[in-house]
N, C-alpha and C positions, 0 to 999 in steps of 0.2 A: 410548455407548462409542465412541470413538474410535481411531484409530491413528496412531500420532506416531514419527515417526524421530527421534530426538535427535542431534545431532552435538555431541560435545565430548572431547576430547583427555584432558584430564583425569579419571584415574579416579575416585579421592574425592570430586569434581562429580558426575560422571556415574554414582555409582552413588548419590550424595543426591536428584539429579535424577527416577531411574528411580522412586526411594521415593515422591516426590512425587505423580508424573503418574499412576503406578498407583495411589494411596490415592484419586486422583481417579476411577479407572474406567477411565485411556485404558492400551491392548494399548503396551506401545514395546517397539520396535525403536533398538538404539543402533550409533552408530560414531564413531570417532577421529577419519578420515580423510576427507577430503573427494570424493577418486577413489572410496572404498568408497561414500559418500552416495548419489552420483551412480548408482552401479550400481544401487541399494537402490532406487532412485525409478522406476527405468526397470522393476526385476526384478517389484516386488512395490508399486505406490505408494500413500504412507500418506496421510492424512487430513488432515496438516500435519508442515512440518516444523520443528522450535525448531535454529537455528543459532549456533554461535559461532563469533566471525571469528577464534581464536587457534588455528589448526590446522595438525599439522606439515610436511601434505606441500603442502597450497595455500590461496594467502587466501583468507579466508572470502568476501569480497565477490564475487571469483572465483568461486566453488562457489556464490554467489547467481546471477551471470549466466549459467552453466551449467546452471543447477536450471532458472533462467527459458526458457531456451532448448528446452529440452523436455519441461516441466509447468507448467500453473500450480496448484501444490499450494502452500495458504497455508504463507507462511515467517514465522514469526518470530527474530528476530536478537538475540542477546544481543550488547552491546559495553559497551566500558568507559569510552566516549566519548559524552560528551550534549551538546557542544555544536553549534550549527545545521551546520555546512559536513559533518559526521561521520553526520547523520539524514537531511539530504537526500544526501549519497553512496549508502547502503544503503536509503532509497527509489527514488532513481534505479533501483536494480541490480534492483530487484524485491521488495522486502521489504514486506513488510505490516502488521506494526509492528514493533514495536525494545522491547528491556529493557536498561534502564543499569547496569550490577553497579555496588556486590553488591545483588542483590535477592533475596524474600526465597523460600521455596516457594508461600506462598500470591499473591503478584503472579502468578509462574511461571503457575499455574494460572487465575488470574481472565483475566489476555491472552491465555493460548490458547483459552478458552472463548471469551473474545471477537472471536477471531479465526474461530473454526470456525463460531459463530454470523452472521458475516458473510458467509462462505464459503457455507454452507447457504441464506442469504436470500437471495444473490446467485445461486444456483443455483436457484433456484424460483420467482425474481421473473418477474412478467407481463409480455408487451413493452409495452415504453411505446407510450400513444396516438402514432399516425403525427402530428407536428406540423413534419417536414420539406418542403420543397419539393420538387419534380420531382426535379431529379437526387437526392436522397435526404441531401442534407448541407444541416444549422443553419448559415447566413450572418450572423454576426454584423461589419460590416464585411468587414475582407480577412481573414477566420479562416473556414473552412469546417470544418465536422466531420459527417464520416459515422460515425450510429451501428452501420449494420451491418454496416462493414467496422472499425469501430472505428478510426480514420485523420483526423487533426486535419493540413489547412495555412493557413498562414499569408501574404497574398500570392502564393498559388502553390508557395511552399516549404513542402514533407512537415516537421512536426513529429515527433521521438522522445519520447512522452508515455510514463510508466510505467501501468499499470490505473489507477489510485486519480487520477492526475492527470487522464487522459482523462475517468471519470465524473464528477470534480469538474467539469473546464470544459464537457462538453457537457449537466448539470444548472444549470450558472449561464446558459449559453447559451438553454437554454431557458425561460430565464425574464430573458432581457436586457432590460436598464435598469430593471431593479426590484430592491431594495434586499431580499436572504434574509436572515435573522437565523443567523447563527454557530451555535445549536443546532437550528435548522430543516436547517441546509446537514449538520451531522456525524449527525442523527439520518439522514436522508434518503438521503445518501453511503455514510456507516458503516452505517446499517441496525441500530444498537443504542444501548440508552439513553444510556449514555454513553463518550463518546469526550474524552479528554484536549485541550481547546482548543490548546495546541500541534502536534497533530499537524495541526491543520486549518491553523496560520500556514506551519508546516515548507512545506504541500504549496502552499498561494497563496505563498508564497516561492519555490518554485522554479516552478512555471507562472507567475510573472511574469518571469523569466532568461531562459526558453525562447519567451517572448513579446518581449523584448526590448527590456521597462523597469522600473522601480523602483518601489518603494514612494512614494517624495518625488518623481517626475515619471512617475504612472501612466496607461496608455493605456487600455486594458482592462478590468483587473482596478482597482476601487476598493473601498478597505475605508471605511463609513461608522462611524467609531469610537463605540464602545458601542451599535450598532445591526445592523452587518451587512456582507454583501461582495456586491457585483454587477458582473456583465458589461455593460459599456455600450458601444453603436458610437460609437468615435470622429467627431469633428464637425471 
């Protein structure tokens, strides 16, 4: 059993919403408003939170970077927007997956289980074998990452990695110039059987922006198609 704040404005949503989550077993706590969320997380904090960006007094992406700013309680985001530049904005922000309306109660339910079960694995997981050098940061070329201050630069210049980006590149780091297969990289990352292969492009799509190159002239990050994605030091 879980505890889940919902946020969604809408009452006839949010009172079909509450039906759902609870046939599921998880306690919710709900609210309209985004200022209320915020207080709710700080007063009493749940287990996760399901968000919608349509809310009256602040944007939701807002009340994501806010949420982030003083918990990391898994978010998930309902929006009504699925294409790429709209998944990676509310990754960027902090979100931890996304639901595209209209969806249905049992999606509702399967993502936030999937979510919580990431959340719990990522909270008990072992530290990884020490496979850093001295100063404590993976040197893959001019990309340094420190896993225990969680802190990725580039060149010398500090990276703003979201969670999910940072474990993704400093798991391909640790295993540079070797080619991970795509269900090895989201079972391993995500921590659960299955993970929708987009969300794993959404996230090497933007740690290739914040790397500062492309798909069609990549430095770094190389996708070997129908086979896999590896971090390789440039030559």
């Amino acid at each position: 059993m879980a505890s889940v704040l919902l946020v969604e404005d809408d009452p006839v949503i949010r009172a079909r919403l509450i039906d759902v989550l609870s046939r599921h077993d998880h306690v919710v706590r709900s609210s309209p408003y985004g200022f209320e969320a915020l207080r709710e997380v700080t007063r009493q904090p749940p287990d996760a939170v399901v968000l919608d960006l349509g809310l009256p007094d602040l944007d939701g992406v807002d009340v994501l970077r806010m949420l982030r700013s003083i918990s990391q309680v898994p978010v998930l985001v309902a929006t009504a927007r699925d294409d790429e530049a709209e998944i990676i904005r509310l990754l960027n922000a902090g979100a931890d997956d996304y639901l595209v309306k209209p969806f249905s109660g049992g999606q509702l339910a399967a993502r936030l289980g999937a979510v919580l079960r990431r959340s719990s694995a990522a909270a008990e997981r072992p530290a990884a074998p020490e496979a850093e050098p001295r100063d404590g940061a993976i040197r893959v070329g001019g990309l340094a990452i420190d896993r225990q201050a969680r802190s990725v630069s580039l060149d010398g210049c500090e990276l703003r990695l979201t969670r999910r980006e940072f474990d993704l590149l400093a798991y391909l780091a640790e295993r540079a110039d070797r080619v991970v297969p795509r269900r090895r990289v989201l079972a391993d990352v995500w921590r659960q059987s299955y993970v929708e292969e987009q969300t794993l492009d959404v996230h090497v799509s933007s740690l290739r922006r914040k790397l500062g190159e492309r798909a069609s002239r990549p430095r770094y990050l190389h996708t070997v198609r129908g086979v896999g994605i590896k971090l390789v030091t440039p030559r």
